[in-house]
C-alpha positions, 0 to 999 in steps of 0.5 A: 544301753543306748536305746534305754539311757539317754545321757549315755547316748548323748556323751556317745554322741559328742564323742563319734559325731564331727561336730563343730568345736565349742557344739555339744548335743544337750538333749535327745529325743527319740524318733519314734519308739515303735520303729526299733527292730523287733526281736522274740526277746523284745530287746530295742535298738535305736533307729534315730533320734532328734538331737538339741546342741547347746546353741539350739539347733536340732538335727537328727541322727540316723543309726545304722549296724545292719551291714548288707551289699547294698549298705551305702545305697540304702544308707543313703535312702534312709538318711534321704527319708529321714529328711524329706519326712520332715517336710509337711504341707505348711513346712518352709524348707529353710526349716529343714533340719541337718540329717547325720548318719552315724553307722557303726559297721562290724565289717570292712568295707574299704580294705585299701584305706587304714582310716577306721573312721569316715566322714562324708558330706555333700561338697563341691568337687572343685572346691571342696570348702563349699558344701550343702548343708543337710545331710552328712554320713559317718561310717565307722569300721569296727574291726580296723579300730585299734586303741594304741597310738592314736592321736583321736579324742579320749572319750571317741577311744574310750567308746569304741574300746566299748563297742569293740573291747567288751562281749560275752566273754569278758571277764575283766575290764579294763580299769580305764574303761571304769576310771570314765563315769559315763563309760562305767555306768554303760558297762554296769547297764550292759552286765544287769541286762545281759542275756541270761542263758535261756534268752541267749539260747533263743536268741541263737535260735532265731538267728538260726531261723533268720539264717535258714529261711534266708537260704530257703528263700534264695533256693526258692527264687531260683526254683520259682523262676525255674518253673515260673518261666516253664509255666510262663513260655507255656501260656506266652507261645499263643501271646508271644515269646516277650509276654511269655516270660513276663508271665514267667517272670511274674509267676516265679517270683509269686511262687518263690514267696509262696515257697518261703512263707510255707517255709516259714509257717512250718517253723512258726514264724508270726504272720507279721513277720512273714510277711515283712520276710516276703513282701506277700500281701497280708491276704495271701498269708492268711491265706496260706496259713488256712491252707496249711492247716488244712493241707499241710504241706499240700498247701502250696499246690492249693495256693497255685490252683486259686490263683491259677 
């Protein structure tokens, strides 16, 4: 919806971001095209986009919904990129324009406070009226969002009745969901592209695959540091034991990935892929798919020996 209807985006926009009264987003640019995730049914989703209020100042705006452990920290990176990528050489800093990181997370992450809504910005701790400007963090918590008494804008409620109130179960909605023009025609956009039972089917699939390869993976890590710190005391006793198992630690995490990009090429996961999965070189995967299909699953031994 957001990702191929911009006029949508804009009014989500103006509805969940804090900004100042009488500003508006007028237009947005998307930033850029080919950094939305990939998946096998080739849907997008948004990574950021330029904005431009009715006062003509631009800013951008970062959107997250991926919930990890290390969520804030890696908010914090990305939202910190999207602000220094902006500099070129011959760029004045003063140039610099506003970073905003919406995050829309199906999680809780701060079960001690009722606010479903969060609005971080860089102030002093002493007088908190005094900030700097350029980078401002908004987290939302999906699950904490209720409709009922609550004293927020109509169209921040109506929106997030969207995000929370519609899924594949839906078989009614609610008529002052469709009374909004803009909310209307997102729930039209939603049901003409939704899945049909075959894309859903693969769909479901690889998740299944993401989900299985995660655990090979973890297995992976703790059976390669295993024996990549056998391996690794082995050839550090005549070096040392601290250059042991620096060897050992090396090794482990070399043959952990190894483990898992097998894994992966035994379910038939492109290379691209396989190689965003286990940070391995595209060499070495291509490698390891020539070796697989000469040795099958021999083919981590094969991998070893080369490079032992």
């Amino acid at each position: 919806v957001f990702g191929q209807h911009p006029h949508l985006l804009i009014s989500f926009l103006n509805a969940l971001l804090p900004l100042e009264e009488g500003r508006i987003v007028q237009s947005i640019e998307y930033l850029p095209a080919e950094l939305a995730p990939e998946n096998p049914l080739q849907k997008h989703s948004i990574v950021d986009v330029r904005c431009k209020d009715n006062q003509g100042r631009q800013f951008i705006v970062e959107m997250q919904m991926h919930w990890t452990k290390a969520f804030m920290q890696r908010v914090l990176f990305n939202a910190s990129k999207a602000y220094v990528t902006q500099l070129e050489r011959s760029y004045e800093y003063d140039k610099l324009e506003p970073v905003y990181t919406l995050s829309l997370v199906n999680d809780i992450f701060l079960p001690e406070k009722e606010e479903y809504y969060h609005h971080y910005q860089i102030v002093n701790i002493a007088d908190t009226e005094q900030r700097i400007e350029g980078l401002e963090f908004i987290f939302i918590e999906l699950p904490k969002f209720k409709a009922k008494n609550l004293t927020e804008k109509r169209l921040q409620v109506l929106w997030l009745r969207f995000l929370t109130e519609i899924d594949e179960k839906t078989q009614e909605v609610p008529k002052d969901l469709l009374k909004d023009r803009n909310i209307s025609k997102a729930l039209e956009h939603l049901r003409t592209s939704a899945f049909t039972e075959a894309e859903m089917n693969a769909y479901d699939r690889y998740w299944d695959s993401v989900r299985t390869l995660r655990t090979l993976q973890s297995d992976s890590f703790k059976s390669g540091i295993s024996e990549g710190h056998a391996e690794g005391h082995a050839e550090g006793r005549a070096e040392g034991r601290a250059e042991g198992e620096n060897i050992g630690r090396e090794k482990g995490e070399r043959l952990k990935a190894y483990k898992t990009a097998l894994k992966a090429i035994e379910m038939n996961m492109p290379e691209k892929d396989i190689i965003k999965l286990t940070e391995l070189s595209k060499v070495d995967v291509t490698k390891l798919l020539k070796l697989f299909e000469k040795y099958g699953r021999d083919a981590l031994q094969h991998m070893r020996e080369q490079n032992d």
